[in-house]
DSSP file (Angstrom, degrees, kcal/mol; ACC not computed):
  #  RESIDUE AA STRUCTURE BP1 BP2  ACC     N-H-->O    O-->H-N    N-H-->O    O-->H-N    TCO  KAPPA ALPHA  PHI   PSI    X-CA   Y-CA   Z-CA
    1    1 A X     >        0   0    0      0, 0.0     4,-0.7     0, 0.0     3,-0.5   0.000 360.0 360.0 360.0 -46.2    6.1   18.2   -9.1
    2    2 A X  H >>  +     0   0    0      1,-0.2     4,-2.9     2,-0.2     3,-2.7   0.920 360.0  56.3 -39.9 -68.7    8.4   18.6   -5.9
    3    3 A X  H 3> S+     0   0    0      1,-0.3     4,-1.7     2,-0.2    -1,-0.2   0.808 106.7  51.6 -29.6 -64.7    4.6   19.1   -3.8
    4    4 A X  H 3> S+     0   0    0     -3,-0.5     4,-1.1     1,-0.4    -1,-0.3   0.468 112.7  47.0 -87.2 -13.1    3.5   15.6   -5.3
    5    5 A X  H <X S+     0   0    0     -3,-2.7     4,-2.1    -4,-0.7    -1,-0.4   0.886 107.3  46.3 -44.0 -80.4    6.3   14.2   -4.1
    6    6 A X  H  X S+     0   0    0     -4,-2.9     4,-2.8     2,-0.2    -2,-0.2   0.925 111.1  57.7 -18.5 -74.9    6.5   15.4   -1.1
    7    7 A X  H  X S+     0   0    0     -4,-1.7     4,-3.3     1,-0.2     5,-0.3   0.900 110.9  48.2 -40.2 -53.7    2.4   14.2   -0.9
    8    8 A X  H >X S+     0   0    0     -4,-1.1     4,-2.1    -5,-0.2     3,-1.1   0.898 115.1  42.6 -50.7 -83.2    3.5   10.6   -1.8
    9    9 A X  H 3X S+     0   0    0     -4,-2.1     4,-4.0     1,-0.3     5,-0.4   0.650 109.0  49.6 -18.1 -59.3    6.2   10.5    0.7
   10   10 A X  H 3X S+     0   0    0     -4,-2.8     4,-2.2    -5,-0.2    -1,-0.3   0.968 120.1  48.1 -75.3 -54.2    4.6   12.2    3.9
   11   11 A X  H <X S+     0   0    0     -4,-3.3     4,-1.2    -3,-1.1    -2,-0.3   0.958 111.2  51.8 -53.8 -40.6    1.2    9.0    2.7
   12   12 A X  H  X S+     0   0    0     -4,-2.1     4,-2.4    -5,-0.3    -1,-0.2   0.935 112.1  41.0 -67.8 -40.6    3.9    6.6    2.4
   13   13 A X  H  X S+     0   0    0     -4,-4.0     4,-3.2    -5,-0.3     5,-0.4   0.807 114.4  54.0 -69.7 -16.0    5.3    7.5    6.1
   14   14 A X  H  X S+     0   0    0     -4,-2.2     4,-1.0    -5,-0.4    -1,-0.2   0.938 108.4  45.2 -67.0 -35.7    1.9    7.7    7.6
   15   15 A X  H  X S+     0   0    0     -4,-1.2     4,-0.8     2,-0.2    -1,-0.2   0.934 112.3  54.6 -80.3 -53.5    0.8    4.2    6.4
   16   16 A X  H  X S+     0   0    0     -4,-2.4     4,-1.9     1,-0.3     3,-0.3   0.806 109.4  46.4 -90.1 -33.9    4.4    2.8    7.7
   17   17 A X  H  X S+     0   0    0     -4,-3.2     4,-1.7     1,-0.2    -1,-0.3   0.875 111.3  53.7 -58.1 -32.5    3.9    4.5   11.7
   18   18 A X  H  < S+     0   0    0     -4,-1.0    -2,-0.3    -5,-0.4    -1,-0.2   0.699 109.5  47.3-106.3  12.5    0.4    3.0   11.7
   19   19 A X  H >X S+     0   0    0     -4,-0.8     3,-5.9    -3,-0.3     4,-1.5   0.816 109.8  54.0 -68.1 -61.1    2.0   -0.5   10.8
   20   20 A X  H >X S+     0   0    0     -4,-1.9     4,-2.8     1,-0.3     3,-0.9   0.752 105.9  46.6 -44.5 -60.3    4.2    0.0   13.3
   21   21 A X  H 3< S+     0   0    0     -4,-1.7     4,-0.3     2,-0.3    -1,-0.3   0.381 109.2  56.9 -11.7 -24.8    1.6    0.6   15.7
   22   22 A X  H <>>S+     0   0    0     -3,-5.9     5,-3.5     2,-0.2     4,-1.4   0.829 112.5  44.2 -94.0 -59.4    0.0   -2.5   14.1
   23   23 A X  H <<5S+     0   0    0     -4,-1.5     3,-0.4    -3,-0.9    -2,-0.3   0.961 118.5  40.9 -40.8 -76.0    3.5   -4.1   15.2
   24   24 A X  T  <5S+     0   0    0     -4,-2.8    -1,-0.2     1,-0.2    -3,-0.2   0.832 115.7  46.6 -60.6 -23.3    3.7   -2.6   18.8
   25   25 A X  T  45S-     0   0    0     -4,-0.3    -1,-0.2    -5,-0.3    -2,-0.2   0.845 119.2-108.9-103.3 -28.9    0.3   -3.0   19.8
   26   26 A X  T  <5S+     0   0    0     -4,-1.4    -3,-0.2    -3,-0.4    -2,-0.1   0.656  82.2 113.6 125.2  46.7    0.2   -6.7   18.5
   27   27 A X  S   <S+     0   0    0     -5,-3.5     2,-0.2    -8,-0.2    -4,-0.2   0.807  76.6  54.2 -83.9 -38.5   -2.0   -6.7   15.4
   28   28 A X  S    S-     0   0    0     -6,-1.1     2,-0.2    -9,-0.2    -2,-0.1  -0.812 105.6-100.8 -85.1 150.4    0.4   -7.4   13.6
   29   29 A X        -     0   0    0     -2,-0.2     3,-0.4     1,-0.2    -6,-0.1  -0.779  43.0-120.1 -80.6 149.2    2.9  -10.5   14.0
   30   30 A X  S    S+     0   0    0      1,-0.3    -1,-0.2    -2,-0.2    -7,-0.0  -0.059 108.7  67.0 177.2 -16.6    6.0   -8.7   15.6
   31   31 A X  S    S+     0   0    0     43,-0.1     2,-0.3     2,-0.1    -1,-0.3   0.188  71.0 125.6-110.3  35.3    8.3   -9.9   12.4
   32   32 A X        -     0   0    0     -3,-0.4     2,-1.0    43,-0.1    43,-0.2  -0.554  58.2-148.4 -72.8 132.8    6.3   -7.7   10.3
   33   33 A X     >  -     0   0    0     -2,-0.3     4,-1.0    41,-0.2     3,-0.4  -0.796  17.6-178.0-101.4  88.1    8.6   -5.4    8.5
   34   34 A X  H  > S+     0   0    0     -2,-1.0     4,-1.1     2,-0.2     5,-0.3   0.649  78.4  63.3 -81.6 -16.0    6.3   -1.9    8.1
   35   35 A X  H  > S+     0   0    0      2,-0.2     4,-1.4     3,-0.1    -1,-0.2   0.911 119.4  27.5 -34.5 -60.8    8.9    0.1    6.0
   36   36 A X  H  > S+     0   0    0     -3,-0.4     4,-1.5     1,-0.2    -2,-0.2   0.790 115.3  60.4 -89.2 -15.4    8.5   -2.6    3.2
   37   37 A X  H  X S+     0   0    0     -4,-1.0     4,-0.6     2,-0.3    -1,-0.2   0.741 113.6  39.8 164.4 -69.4    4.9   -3.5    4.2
   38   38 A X  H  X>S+     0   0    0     -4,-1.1     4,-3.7     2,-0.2     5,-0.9   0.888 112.7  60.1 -49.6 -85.3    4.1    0.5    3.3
   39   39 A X  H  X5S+     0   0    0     -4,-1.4     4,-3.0    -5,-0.3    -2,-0.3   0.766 106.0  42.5 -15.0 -78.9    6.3    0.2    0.5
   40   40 A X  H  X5S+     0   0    0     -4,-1.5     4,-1.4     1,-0.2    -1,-0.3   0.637 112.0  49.1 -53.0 -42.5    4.4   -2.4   -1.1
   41   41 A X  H  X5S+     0   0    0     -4,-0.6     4,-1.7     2,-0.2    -1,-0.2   0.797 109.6  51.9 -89.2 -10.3    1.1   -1.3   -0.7
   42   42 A X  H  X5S+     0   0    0     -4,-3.7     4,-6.0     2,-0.2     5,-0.3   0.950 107.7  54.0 -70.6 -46.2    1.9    2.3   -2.0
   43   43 A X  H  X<S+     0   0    0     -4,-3.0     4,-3.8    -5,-0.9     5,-0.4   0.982 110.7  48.3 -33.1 -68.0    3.4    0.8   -5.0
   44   44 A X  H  X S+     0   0    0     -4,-1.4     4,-1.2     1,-0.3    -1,-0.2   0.807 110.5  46.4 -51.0 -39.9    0.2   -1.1   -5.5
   45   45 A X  H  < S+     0   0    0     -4,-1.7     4,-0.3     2,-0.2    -1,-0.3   0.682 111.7  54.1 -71.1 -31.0   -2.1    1.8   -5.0
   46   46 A X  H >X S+     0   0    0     -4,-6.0     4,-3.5     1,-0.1     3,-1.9   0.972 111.7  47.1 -79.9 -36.1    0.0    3.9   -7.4
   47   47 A X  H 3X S+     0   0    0     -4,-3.8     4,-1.8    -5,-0.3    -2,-0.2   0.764 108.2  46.4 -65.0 -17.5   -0.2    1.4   -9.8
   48   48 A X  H 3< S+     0   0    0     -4,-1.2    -1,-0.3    -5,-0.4     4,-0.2   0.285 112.5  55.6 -88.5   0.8   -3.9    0.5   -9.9
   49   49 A X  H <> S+     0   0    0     -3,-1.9     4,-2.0    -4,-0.3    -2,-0.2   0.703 107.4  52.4 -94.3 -58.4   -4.5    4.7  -10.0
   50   50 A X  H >X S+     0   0    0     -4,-3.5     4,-1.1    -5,-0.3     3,-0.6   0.897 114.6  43.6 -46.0 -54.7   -2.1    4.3  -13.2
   51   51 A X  H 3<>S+     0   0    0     -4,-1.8     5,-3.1     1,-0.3    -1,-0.2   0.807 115.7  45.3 -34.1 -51.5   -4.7    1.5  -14.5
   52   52 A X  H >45S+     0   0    0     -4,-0.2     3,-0.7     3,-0.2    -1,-0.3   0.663 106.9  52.6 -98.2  -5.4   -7.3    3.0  -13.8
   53   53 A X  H <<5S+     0   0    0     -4,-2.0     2,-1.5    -3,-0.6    -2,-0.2   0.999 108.8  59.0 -57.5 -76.4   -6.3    6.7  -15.2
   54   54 A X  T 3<5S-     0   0    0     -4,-1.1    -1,-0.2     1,-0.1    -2,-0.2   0.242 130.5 -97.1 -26.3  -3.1   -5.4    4.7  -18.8
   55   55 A X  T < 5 +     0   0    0     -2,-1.5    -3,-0.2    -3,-0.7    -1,-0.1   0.381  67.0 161.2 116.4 -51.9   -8.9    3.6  -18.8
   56   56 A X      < -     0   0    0     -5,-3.1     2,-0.1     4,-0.1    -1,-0.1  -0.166  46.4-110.3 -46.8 172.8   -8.9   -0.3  -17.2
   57   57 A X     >  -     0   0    0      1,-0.1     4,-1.0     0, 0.0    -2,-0.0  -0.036  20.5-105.1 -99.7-169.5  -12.6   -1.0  -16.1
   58   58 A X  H  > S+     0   0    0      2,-0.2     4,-1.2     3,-0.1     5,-0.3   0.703 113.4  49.6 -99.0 -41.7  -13.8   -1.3  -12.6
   59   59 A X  H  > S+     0   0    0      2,-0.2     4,-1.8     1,-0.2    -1,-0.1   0.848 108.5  51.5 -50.9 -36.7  -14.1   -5.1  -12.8
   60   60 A X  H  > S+     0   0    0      1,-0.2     4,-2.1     2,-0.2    -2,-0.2   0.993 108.1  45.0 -85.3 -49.2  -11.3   -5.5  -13.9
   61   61 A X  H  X S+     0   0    0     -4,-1.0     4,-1.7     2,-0.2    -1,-0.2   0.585 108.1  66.7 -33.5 -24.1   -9.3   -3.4  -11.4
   62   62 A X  H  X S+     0   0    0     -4,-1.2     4,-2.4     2,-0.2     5,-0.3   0.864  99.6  49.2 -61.4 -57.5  -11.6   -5.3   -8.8
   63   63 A X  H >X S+     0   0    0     -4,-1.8     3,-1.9    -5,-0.3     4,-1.2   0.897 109.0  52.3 -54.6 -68.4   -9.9   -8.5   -9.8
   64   64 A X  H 3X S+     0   0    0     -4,-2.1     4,-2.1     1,-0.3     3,-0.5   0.794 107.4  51.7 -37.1 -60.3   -6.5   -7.0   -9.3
   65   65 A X  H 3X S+     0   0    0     -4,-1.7     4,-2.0     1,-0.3    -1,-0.3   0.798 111.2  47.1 -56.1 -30.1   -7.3   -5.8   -5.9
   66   66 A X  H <X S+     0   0    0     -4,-2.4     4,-1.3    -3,-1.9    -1,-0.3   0.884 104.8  56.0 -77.6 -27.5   -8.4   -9.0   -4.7
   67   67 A X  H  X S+     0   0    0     -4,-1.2     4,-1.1    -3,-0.5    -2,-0.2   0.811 104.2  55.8 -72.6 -25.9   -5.7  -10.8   -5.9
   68   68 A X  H  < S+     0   0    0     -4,-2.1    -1,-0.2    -5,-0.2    -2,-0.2   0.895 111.9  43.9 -42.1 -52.0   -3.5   -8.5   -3.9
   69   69 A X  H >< S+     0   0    0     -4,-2.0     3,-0.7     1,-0.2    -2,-0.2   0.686 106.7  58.7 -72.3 -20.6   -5.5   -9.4   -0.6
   70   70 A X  H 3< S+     0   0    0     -4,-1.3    -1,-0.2     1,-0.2    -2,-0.2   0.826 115.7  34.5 -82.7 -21.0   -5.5  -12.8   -1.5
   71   71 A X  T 3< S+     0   0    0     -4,-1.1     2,-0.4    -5,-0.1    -1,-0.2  -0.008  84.8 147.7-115.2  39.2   -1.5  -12.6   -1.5
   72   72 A X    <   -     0   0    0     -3,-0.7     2,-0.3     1,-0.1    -3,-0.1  -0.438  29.8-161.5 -57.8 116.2   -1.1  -10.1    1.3
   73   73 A X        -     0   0    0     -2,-0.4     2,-0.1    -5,-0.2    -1,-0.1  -0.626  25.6-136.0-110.0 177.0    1.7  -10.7    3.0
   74   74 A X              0   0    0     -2,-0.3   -41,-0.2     1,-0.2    -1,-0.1  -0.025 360.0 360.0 -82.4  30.8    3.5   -9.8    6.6
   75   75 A X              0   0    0    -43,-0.2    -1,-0.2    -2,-0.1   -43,-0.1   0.318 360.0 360.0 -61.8 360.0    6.6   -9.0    5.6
């Protein structure tokens, strides 16, 4: 369990330097928060892995994901 930890942890910091990168380099708008930014999309990704472990369909998990991009935010 520790490892899988770990595994999360070390994706989650990876994701949150290449916001930041997103930030410095000025892809993102410059009161983009990439800590919570990271945060937010890992959440999402573990939970739509959880969905789709349990079973939900592929459609239906489609819908989810879009409605995610459709409320993406900058934080």
């Amino acid at each position: 369990m520790p490892n899988l930890v770990a595994w999360r942890s070390d994706g989650c910091s990876r994701i949150r330097e290449r916001f930041q990168r997103a930030v410095d380099d000025g892809d993102l708008p410059p009161r983009t928060d990439p800590a919570l930014l990271a945060c937010y999309l890992c959440t999402f990704s573990y939970g739509i892995a959880v969905q789709a472990a349990s079973g939900v369909g592929r459609d239906e998990l489609q819908e989810t994901a879009d409605a995610v991009l459709r409320n993406w935010p900058l934080l």
